[in-house]
Structure formats: structure tokens, C-alpha cells
C-alpha positions in Angstrom: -7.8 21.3 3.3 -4.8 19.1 2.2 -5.4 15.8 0.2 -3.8 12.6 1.4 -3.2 11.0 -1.1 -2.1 7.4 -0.8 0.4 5.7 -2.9 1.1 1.7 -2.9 2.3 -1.0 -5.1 3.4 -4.5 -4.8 7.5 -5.1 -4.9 9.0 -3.8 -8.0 6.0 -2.0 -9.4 8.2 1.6 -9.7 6.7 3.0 -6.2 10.3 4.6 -4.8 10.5 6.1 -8.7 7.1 7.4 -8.9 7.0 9.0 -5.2 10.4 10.7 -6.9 7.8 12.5 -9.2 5.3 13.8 -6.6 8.3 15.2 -4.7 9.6 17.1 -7.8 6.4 18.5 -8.7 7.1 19.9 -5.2 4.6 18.1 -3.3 5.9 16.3 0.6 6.2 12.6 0.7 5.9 10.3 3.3 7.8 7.1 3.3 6.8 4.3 5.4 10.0 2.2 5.0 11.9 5.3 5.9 9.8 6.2 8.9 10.3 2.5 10.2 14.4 2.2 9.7 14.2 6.3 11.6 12.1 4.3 14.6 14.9 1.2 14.8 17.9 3.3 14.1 20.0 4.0 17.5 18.3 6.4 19.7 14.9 5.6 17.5 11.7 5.0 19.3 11.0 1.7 19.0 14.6 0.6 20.0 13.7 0.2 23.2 10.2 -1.6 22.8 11.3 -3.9 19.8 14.9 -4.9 21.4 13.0 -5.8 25.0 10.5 -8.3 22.6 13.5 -9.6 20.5 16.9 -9.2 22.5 19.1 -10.8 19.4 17.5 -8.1 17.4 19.4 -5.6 19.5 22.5 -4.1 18.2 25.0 -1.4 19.1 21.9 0.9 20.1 19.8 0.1 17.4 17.6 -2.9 16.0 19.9 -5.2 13.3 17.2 -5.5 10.6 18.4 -8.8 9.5 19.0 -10.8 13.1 14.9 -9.1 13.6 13.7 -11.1 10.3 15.5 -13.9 11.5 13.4 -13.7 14.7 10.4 -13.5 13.2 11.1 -16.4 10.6 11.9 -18.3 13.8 8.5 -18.1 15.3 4.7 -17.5 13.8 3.3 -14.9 16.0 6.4 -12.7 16.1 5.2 -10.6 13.3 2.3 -9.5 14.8 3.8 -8.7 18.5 6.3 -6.3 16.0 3.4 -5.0 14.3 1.3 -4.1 17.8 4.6 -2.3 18.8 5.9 -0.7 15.8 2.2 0.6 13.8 0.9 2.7 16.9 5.1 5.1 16.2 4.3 4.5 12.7 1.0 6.4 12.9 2.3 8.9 14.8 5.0 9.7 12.6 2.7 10.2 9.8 0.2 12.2 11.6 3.2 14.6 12.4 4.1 14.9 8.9 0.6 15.9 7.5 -0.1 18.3 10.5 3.3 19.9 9.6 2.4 20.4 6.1 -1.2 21.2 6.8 -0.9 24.4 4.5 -0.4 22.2 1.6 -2.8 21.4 -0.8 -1.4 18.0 -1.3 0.7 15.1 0.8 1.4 11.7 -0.4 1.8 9.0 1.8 4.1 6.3 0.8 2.9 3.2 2.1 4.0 -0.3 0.9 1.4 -2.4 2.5 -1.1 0.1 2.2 -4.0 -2.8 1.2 -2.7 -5.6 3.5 -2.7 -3.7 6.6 -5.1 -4.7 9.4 -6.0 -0.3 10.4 -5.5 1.8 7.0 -4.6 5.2 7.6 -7.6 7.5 6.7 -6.9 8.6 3.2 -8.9 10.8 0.7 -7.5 8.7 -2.1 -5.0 6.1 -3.5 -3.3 6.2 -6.6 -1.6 2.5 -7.4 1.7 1.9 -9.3 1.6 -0.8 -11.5 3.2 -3.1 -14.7 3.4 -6.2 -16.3 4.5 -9.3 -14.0 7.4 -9.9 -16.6 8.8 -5.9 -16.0 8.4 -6.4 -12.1 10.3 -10.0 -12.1 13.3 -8.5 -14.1 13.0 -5.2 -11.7 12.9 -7.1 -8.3 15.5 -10.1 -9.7 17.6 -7.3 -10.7 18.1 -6.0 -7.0 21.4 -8.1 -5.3 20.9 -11.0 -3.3 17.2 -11.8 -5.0 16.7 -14.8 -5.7 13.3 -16.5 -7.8 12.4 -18.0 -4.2 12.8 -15.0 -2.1 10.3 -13.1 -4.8 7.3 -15.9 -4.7 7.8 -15.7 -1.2 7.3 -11.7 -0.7 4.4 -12.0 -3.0 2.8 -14.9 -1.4 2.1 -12.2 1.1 1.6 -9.2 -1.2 -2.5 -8.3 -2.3 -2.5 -9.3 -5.9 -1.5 -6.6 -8.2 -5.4 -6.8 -9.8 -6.6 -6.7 -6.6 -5.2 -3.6 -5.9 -5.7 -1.9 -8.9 -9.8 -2.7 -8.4 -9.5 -1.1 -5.1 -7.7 1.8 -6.4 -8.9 5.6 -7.2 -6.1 6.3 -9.8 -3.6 3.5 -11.7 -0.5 4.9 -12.3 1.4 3.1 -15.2 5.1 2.5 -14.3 6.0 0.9 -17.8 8.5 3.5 -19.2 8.9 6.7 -16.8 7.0 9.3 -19.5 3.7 7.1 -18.3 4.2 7.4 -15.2 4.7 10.9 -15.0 2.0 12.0 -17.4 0.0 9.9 -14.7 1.6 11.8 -11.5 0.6 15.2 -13.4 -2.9 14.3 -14.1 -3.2 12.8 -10.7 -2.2 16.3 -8.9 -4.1 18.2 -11.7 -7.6 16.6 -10.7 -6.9 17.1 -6.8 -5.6 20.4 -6.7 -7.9 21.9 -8.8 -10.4 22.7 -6.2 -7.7 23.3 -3.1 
């Protein structure tokens, strides 16, 4: 029986970095973000779907990621029209991926918005990345083109860090990467031991 294991984290929080670790230890990763720039790339499956909803999101066979977050700052109920088109490929996808690695005794699914979203993929656990609010500012205000603003505003819509680390089966400390990955370790320890 393979363990899905979830993994989440609010912006900044070490998530890409820590999925690195499961991946080395030789276990499959899922990525969310990755399945959903596969989907609006050109020849993608929601090309079609999302560029018939929002027709200036539409470019040179795929969907232009920036004119589609203009569209949907433009206009309240947008997001959730995007979401009712995009979630039901998004599920698929993953379904896919842990059929295909059904043999294994562990997958980790890489989702973002794991906590905030409206149907949760059924998981047998979730393991939370997280650090100090200082640490995560100076990660995200690191990244080009972020700005103070554009931060609040991300995680204005973001569960609270403590929030998710109540609803959480492991915490996985991202403060310096030996914490993190004596975390991972201990994480895959405790769930493979009885595969």
C-alpha cells in the first residue's frame, strides 16, 4: 500500500527545497504548480477550456499566465470559474501519478494550497514546512519583482502558518537545510517502516 503523503507550506516556507529531499531519498513527487503550467502550456488540457472562459488569456497556443491573473484581478468570480475548470485536470493528473507509482511505498504530493482548498485530495498524512515570519519575508522579498505589498497580499489569502502547523501530522523545520532534512528522514522512517 503506498502512503500519500502530503506536503504544504505557506510562500517562502522552503517547500520547493524540502520536496528536493524526498526526491533524493528516491521517493516520486508530485508538484501541483508543475502539473498546472503542464495543463496551460500549448497543447495542454486546459488550453482549450481556460482560453474559451478568458480569451485575452490566450496566447500562441497556450494560456499567458500573467494576461490570466490580470483577468481574474479584473473581476471577483473569475477565480472560482478557473478553479471549477482547472481542479477536476488537476485531480486527474495526480491520480495518474500515484497509480503509476502504486509499487511504491511512498509518494509525496506537492500541493501549495493544500489547507485552503475547497475538495482536499484524500491523503494518509501531511507533513508542513515551516520558519520564522522574519526568514520567510527575507526568502519571498528576495525573489525579483516582490515587493512588501505583493507579499501581505498573497498571504492575506494564505491559512496562517499556525494554523497549518495545528492541522498538520509532521512539522518539518525549514530553518537551516540540516533540520529539514533530519525531518524528511524521520518523516519517511516512521511511514515506511511498516510498507
Amino acid at each position: 500500500m503506498t502512503y500519500r503523503l502530503g506536503l504544504t507550506g505557506s510562500i517562502g516556507m522552503g517547500k520547493s527545497t524540502t520536496s528536493a529531499m524526498f526526491r533524493d531519498l528516491g521517493h516520486p513527487v508530485w508538484d501541483a504548480d508543475l502539473a498546472v503550467h503542464d495543463l496551460y502550456d500549448p497543447g495542454g488540457a486546459a488550453v482549450g477550456m481556460v482560453g474559451a472562459a478568458f480569451p485575452d488569456a490566450l496566447r500562441d497556443g497556450g494560456i499567458d499566465r500573467a494576461a490570466l491573473k490580470q483577468a481574474l484581478a479584473a473581476d471577483p468570480g473569475a477565480l472560482a470559474r478557473l478553479e471549477a475548470l482547472v481542479h477536476p485536470l488537476v485531480a486527474r493528473d495526480r491520480q495518474a501519478f500515484v497509480a503509476r507509482h502504486a509499487d511504491r511505498p511512498l509518494v509525496v504530493l506537492d500541493i501549495p494550497l493544500l489547507f485552503e482548498s475547497a475538495a482536499p485530495p484524500d491523503l494518509d498524512g501531511v507533513a508542513v514546512v515551516s520558519t520564522d515570519a522574519d526568514t520567510q519575508a527575507a526568502r519571498v522579498l528576495a525573489r525579483p519583482g516582490m515587493t512588501p505589498e505583493t507579499l501581505r497580499m498573497i498571504l492575506a489569502r494564505q491559512m496562517p502558518d499556525v494554523e497549518k502547523r495545528r492541522r498538520a501530522d509532521w512539522i518539518i523545520p525549514t530553518d537551516t537545510p540540516e533540520a529539514a532534512r533530519a525531518a524528511v528522514v524521520r518523516i519517511v522512517k516512521e511511514v515506511t517502516a511498516h510498507a
